[in-house]
LUMSE-717035 format. One record per atom (N, C-alpha, C): residue in one letter; x, y, z. Coordinates in steps of 0.05 Angstrom, whole numbers, padded with zeros to 5 digits, always signed. Example, Ala and Ser with C-alpha at 12.3 -4.5 7.8 and 13.67 -1.06 7.14 Angstrom:
BEGIN
A+00264-00114+00156 A+00246-00090+00156 A+00264-00066+00156 S+00257-00045+00142 S+00273-00021+00143 S+00258+00001+00157 
//
This chain:
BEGIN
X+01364+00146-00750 X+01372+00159-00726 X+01348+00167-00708 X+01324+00181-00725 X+01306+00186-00707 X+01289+00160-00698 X+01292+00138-00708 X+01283+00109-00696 X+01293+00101-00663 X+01326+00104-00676 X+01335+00101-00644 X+01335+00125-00629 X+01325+00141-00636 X+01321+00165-00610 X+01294+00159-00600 X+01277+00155-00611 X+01250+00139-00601 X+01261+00121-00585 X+01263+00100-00594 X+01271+00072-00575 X+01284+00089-00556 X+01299+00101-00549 X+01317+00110-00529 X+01295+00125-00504 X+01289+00139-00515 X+01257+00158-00509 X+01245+00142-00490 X+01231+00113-00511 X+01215+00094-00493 X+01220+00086-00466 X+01244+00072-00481 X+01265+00057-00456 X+01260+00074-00426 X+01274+00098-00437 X+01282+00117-00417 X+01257+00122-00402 X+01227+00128-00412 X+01208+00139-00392 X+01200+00119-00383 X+01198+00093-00397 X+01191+00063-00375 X+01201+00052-00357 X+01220+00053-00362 X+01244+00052-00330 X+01246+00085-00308 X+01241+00115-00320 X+01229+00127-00300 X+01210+00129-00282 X+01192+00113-00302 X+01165+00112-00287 X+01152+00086-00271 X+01179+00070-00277 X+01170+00045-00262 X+01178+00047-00229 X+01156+00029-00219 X+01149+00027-00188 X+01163+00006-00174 X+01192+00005-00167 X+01214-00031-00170 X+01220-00013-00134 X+01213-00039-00121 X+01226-00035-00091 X+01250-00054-00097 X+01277-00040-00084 X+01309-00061-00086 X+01321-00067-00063 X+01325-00085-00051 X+01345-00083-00027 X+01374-00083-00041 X+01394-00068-00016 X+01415-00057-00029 X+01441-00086-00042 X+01426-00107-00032 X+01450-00137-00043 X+01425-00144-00065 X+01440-00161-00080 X+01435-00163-00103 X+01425-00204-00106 X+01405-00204-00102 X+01401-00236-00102 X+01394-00254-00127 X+01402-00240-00147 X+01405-00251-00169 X+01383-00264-00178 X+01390-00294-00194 X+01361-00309-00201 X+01348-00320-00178 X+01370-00321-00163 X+01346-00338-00133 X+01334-00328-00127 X+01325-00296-00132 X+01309-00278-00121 X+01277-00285-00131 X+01280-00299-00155 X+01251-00303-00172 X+01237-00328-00161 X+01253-00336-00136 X+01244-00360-00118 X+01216-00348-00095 X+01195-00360-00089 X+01188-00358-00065 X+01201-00381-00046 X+01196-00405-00066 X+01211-00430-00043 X+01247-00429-00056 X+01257-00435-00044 X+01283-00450-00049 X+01311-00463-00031 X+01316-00475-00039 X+01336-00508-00032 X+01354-00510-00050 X+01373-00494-00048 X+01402-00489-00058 X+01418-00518-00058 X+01412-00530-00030 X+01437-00550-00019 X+01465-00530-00021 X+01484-00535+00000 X+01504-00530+00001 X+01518-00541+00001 X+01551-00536-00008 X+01573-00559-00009 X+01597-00538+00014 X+01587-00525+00034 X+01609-00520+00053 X+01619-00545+00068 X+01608-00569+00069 X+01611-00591+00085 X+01629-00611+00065 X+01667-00604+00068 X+01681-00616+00051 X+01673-00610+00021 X+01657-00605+00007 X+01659-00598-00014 X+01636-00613-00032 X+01622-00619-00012 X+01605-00636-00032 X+01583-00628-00020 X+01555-00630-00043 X+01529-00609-00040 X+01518-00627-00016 X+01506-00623+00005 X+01490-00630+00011 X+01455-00617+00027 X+01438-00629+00032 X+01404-00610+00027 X+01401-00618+00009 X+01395-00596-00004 X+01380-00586-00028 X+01340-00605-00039 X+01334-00609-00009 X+01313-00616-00009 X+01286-00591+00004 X+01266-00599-00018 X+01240-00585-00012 X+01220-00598-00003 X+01206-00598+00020 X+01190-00618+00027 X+01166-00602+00029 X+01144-00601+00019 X+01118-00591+00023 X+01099-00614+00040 X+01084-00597+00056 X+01068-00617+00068 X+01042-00613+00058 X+01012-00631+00065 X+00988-00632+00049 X+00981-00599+00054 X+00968-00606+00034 X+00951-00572+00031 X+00961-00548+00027 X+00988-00557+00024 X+01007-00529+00024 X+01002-00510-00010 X+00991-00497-00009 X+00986-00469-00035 X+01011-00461-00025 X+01020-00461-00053 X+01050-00443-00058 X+01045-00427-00083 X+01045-00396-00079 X+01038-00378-00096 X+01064-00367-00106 X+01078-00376-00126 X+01102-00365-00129 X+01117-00390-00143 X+01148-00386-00148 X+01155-00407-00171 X+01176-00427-00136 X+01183-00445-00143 X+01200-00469-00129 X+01221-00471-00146 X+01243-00488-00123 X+01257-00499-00133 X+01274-00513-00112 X+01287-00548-00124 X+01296-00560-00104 X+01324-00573-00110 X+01345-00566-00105 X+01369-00582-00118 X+01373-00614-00123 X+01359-00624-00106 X+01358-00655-00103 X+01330-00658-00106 X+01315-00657-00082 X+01281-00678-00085 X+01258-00656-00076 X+01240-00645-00094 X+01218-00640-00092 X+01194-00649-00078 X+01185-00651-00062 X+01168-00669-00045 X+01141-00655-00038 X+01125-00668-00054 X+01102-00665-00042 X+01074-00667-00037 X+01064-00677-00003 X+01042-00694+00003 X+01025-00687-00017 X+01002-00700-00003 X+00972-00704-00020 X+00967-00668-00012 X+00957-00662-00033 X+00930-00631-00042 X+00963-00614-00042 X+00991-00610-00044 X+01002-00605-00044 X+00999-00591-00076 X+00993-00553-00075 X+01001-00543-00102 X+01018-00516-00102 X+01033-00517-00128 X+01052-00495-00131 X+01038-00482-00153 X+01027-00453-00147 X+01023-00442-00160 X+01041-00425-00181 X+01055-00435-00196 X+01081-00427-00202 X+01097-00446-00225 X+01121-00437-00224 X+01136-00460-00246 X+01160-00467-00225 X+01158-00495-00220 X+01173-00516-00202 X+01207-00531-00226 X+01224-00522-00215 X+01261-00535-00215 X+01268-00550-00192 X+01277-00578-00206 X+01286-00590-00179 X+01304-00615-00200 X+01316-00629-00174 X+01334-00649-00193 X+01314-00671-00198 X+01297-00682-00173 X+01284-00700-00176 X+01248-00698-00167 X+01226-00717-00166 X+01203-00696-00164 X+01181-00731-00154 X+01180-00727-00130 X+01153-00739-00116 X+01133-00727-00120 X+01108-00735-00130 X+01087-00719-00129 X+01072-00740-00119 X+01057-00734-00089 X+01029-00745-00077 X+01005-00745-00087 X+00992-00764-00089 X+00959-00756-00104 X+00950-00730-00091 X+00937-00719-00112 X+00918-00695-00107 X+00942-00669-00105 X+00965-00674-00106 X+00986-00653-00111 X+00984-00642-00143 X+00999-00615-00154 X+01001-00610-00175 X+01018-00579-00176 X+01025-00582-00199 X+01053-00554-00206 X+01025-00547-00226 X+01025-00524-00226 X+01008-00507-00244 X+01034-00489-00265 X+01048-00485-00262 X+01064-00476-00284 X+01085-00500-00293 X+01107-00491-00300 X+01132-00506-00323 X+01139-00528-00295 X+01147-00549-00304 X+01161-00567-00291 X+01186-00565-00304 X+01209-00572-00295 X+01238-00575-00301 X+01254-00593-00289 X+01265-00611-00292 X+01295-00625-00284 X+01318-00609-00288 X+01333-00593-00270 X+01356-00582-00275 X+01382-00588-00272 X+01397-00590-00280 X+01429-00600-00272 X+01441-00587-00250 X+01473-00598-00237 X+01487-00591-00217 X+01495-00561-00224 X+01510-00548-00252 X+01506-00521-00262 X+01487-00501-00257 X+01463-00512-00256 X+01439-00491-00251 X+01442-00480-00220 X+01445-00507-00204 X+01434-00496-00173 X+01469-00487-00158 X+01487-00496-00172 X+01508-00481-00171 X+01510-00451-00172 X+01501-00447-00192 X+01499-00412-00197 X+01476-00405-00182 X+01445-00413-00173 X+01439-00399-00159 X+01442-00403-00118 X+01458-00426-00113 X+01475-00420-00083 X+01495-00399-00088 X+01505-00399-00115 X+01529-00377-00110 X+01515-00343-00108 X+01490-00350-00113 X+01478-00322-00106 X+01460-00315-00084 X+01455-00341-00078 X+01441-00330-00043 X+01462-00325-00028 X+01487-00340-00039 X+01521-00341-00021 X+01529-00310-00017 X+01529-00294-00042 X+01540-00279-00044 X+01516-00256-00034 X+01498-00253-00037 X+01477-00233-00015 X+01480-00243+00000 X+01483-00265+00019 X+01481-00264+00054 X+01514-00248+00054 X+01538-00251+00043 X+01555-00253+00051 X+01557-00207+00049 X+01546-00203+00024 X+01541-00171+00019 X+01528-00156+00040 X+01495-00176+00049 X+01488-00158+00070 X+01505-00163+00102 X+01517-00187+00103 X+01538-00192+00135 X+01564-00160+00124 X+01566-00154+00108 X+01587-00141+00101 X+01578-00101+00107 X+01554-00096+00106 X+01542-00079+00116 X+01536-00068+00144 X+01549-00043+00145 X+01556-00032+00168 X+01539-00029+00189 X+01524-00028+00219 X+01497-00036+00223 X+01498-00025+00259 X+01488-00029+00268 X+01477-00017+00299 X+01476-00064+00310 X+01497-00061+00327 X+01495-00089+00337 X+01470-00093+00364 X+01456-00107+00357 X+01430-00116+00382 X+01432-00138+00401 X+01458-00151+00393 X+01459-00166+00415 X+01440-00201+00410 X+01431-00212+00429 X+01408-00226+00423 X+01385-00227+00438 X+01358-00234+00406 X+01343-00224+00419 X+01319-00251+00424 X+01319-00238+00439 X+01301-00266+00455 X+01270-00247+00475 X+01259-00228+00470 X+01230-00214+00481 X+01231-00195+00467 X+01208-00191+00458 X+01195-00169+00448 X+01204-00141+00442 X+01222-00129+00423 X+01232-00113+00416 X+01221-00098+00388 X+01227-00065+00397 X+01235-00053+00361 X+01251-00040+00356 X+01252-00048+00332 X+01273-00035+00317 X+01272-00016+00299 X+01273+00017+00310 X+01275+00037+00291 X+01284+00040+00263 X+01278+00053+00247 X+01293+00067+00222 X+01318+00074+00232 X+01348+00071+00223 X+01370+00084+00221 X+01385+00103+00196 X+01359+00102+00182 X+01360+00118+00161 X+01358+00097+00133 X+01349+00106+00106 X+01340+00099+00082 X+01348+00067+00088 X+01371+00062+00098 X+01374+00027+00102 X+01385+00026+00128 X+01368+00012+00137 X+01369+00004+00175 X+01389-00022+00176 X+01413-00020+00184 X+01418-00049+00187 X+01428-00059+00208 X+01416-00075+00225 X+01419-00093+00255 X+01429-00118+00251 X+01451-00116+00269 X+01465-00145+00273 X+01455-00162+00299 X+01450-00185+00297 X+01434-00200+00323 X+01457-00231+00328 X+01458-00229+00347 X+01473-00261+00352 X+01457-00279+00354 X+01432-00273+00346 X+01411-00283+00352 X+01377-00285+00351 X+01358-00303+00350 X+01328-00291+00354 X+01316-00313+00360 X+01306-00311+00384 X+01295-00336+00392 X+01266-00321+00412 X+01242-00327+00396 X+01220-00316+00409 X+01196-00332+00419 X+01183-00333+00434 X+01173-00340+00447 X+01143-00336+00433 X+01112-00358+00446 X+01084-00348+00430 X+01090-00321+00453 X+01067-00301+00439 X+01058-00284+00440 X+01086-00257+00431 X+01117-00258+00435 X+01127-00241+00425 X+01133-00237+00391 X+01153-00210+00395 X+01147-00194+00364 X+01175-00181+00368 X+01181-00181+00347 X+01196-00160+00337 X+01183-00150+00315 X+01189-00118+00317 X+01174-00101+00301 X+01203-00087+00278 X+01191-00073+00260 X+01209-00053+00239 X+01194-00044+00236 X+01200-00016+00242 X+01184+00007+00253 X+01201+00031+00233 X+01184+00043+00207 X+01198+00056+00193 X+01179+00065+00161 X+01183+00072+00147 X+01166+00087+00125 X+01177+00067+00103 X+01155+00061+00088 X+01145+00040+00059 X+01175+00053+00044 X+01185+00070+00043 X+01214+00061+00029 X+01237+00050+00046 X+01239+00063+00066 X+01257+00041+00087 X+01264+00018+00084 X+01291+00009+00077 X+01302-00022+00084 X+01310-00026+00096 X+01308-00053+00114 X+01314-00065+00135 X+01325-00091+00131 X+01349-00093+00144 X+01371-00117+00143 X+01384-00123+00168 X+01372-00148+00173 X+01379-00156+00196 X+01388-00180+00193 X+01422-00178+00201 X+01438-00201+00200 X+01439-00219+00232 X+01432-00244+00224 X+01435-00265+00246 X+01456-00290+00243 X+01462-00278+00273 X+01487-00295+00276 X+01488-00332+00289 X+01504-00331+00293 X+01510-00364+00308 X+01489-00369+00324 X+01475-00355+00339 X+01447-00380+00351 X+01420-00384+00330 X+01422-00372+00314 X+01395-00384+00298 X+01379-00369+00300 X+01361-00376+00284 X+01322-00363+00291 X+01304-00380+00297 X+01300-00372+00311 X+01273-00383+00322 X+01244-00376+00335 X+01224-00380+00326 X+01198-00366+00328 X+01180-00391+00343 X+01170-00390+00359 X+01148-00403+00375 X+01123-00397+00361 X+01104-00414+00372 X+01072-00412+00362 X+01068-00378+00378 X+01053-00367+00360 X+01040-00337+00356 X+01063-00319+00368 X+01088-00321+00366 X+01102-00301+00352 X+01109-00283+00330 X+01122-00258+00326 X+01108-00252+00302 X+01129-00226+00298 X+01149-00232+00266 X+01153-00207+00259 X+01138-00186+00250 X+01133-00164+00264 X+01121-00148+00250 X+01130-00122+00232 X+01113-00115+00207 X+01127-00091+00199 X+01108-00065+00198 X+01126-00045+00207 X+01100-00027+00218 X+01107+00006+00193 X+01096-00003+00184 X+01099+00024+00168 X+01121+00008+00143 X+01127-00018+00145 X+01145-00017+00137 X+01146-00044+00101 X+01149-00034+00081 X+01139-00061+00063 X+01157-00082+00058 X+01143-00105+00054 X+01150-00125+00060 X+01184-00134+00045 X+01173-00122+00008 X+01205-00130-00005 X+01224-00114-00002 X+01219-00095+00024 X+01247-00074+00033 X+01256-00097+00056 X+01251-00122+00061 X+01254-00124+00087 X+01277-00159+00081 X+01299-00165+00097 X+01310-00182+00083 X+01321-00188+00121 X+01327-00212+00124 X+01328-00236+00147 X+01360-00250+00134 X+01379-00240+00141 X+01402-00257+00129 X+01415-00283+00157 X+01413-00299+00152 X+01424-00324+00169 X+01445-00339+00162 X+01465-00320+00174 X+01493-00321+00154 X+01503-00350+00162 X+01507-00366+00183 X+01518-00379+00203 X+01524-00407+00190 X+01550-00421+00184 X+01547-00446+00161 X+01530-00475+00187 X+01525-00477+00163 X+01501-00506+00172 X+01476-00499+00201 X+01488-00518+00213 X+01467-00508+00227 X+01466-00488+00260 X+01489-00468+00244 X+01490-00450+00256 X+01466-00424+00234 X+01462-00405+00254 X+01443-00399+00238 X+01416-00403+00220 X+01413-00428+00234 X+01393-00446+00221 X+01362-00422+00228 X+01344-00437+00217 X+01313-00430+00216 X+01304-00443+00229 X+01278-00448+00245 X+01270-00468+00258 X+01235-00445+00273 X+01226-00460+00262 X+01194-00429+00259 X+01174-00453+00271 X+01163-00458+00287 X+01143-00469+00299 X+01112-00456+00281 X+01106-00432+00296 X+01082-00427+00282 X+01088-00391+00282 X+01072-00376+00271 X+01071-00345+00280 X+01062-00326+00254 X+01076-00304+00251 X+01075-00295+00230 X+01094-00281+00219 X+01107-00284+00191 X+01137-00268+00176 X+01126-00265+00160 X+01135-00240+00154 X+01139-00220+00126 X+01170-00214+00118 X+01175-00212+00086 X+01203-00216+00086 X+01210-00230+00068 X+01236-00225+00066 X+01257-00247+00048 X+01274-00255+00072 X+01280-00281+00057 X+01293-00300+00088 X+01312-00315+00074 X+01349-00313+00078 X+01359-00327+00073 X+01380-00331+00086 X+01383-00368+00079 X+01404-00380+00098 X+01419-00401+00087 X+01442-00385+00060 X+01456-00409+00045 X+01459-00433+00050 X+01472-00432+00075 X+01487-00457+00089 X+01474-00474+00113 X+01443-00467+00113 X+01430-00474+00129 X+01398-00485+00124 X+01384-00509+00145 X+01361-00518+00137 X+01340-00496+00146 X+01324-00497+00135 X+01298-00486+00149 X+01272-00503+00149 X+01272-00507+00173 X+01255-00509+00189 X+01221-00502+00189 X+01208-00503+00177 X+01181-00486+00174 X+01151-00494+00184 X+01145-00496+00208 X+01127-00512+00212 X+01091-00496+00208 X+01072-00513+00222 X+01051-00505+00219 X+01035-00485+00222 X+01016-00473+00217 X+01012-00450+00225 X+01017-00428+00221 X+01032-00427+00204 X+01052-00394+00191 X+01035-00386+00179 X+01039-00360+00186 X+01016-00329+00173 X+01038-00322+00155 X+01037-00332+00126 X+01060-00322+00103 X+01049-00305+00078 X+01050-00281+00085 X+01039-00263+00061 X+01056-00236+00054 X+01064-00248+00037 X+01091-00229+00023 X+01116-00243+00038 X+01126-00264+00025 X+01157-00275+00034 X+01170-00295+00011 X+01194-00285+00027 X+01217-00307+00001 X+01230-00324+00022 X+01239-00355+00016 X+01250-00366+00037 X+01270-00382+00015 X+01302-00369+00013 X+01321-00386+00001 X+01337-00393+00017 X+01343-00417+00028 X+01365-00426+00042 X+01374-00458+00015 X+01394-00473+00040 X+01407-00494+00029 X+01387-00526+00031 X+01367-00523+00051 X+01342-00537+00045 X+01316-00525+00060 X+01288-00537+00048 X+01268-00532+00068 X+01250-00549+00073 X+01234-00557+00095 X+01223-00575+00111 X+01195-00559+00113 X+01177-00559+00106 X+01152-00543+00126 X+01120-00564+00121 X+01110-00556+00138 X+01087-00563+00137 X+01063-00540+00141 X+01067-00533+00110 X+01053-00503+00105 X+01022-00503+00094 X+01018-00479+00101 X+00989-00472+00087 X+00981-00453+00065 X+00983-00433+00062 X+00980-00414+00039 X+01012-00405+00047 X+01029-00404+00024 X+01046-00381+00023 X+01047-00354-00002 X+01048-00333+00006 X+01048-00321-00021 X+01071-00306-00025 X+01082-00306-00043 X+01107-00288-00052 X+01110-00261-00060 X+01132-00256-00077 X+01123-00222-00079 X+01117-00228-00112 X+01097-00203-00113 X+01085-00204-00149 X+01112-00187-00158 X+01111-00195-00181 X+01127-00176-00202 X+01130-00152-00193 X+01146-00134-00192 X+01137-00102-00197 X+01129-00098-00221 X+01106-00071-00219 X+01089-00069-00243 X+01099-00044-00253 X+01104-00046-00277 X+01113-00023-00299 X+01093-00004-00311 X+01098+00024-00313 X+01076+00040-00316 X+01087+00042-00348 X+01073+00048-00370 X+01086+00063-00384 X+01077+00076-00400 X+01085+00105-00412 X+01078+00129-00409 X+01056+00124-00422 X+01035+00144-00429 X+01013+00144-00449 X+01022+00149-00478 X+01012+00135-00491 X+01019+00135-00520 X+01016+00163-00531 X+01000+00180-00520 X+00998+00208-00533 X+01022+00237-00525 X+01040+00219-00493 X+01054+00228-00491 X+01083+00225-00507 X+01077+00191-00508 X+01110+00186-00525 X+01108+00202-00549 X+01075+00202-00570 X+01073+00220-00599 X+01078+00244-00599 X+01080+00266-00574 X+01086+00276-00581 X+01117+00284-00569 X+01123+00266-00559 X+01154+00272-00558 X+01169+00260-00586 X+01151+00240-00600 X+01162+00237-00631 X+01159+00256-00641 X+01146+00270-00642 X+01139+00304-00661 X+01155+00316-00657 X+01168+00320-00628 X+01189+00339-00627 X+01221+00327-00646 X+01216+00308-00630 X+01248+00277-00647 X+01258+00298-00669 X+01225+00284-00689 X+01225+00286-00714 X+01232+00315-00731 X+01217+00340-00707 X+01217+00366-00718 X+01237+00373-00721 X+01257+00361-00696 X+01284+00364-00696 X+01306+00353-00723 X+01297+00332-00723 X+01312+00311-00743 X+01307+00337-00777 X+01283+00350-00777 X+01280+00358-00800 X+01298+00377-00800 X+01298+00402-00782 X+01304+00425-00780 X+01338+00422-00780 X+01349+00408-00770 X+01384+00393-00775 X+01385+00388-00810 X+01369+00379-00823 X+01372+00377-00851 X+01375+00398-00865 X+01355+00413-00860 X+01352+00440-00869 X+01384+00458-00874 X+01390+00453-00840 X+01410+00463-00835 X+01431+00459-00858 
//
């Protein structure tokens, strides 16, 4: 008994003391993606995407994955462990972690979970913006901010900002025109961290699509039913990009690290065993 009151003990102060940012939908295994290419089968019923295309030189700091074809040029590396159905590799390319072939099962269950967060955060109640197309911000509306857009189509030199404090989440659902970012446009987050921050592009196929010229995102970015678009030039530090395929011709991307677990000092758990135990005796006695 006093074994599992320990274990219980442990448990309990390592999960108090751990440091885990959450957005309020739940993205399941696709979440452990920086890249991913779901493919979708809203089109009659049958998958289609599910392609990853890396272009040369692209550093990918984080794990991949591609439902159909992995692709990628020469100096092309994933710093990470790469899933896909099938796998091009260009000279001078390389996966630094696990390689995998996965079945139609696997990438089934994880579209059904980017499916089901785009569809949780469209389902969240929110301040509508209309579309945006110049340079805007967007305040805190409290612990979770959430903006509805018909739209985002920016121009070089504009920004949209999220403007709000390192626990703040921000959810901004986009509708039927898409996204779109020009060379040196740029979401920015101002006060605000990056894995609070989530880009839903609910819109099937290529409604709601991605389509990023150059600029800079921070963020998780997802668009079940849709391609993305990712071109050159992207400032990517701290982002997740799961849709139904992706296209880019990237340069460093980095993802989000693990959250890091504190856990307690061993001289604190000993002497909460002392007490356990003093207890466990003094009940005998009894």
């Amino acid at each position: 008994m006093i074994k599992q009151l320990l274990k219980s003990v442990t448990l309990a102060c390592t999960l108090a003391s751990s440091a885990v940012f959450a957005l309020p939908v739940d993205l399941g295994n696709a979440g452990n993606y920086t890249l991913l290419a779901t493919g979708t089968s809203v089109h009659d019923g049958t998958p289609m995407y599910g392609d990853l295309i890396l272009g040369s030189e692209a550093y990918i700091y984080g794990d991949v994955g591609a439902r159909n074809l992995l692709n990628m040029a020469h100096g092309a590396v994933v710093y990470g462990d790469a899933d896909y159905g099938s796998l091009i590799q260009n000279a001078g390319s390389s996966i630094e972690g696990d390689a995998s072939v996965q079945g139609s099962a696997f990438w089934d269950a994880l579209y059904a979970d980017v499916k089901s967060a785009s569809q949780a955060a469209k389902a969240l109640a929110g301040v509508n913006a209309g579309y945006v197309n110049s340079s805007q911000i967007f305040d805190r509306q409290g612990d979770v901010s959430v903006f509805n857009i018909l739209g985002l189509n920016l121009s070089a030199g504009k920004s949209l900002t999220l403007k709000g404090n390192a626990s703040d989440v921000f959810i901004v659902n986009v509708d039927y025109f898409g996204f779109m970012l020009g060379g040196g446009a740029e979401i920015i987050l101002d006060g605000v961290s990056a894995e609070n921050v989530l880009f839903n592009m609910h819109g099937a196929l290529n409604a709601g699509h991605v389509n990023v010229a150059a600029g800079t995102m921070k963020g998780t970015y997802i668009a079940p039913d849709a391609y993305m678009q990712l071109g050159d030039g992207l400032d990517l530090e701290g982002v997740r990009f799961l849709g139904a395929g992706i296209s880019g011709n990237l340069q460093t991307v980095h993802g989000f690290t693990p959250p890091q677990v504190t856990v307690p000092e061993p001289s604190a758990l000993f002497l909460i065993g002392l007490g356990l135990i003093g207890l466990g005796f003094a009940r005998r006695r009894a």
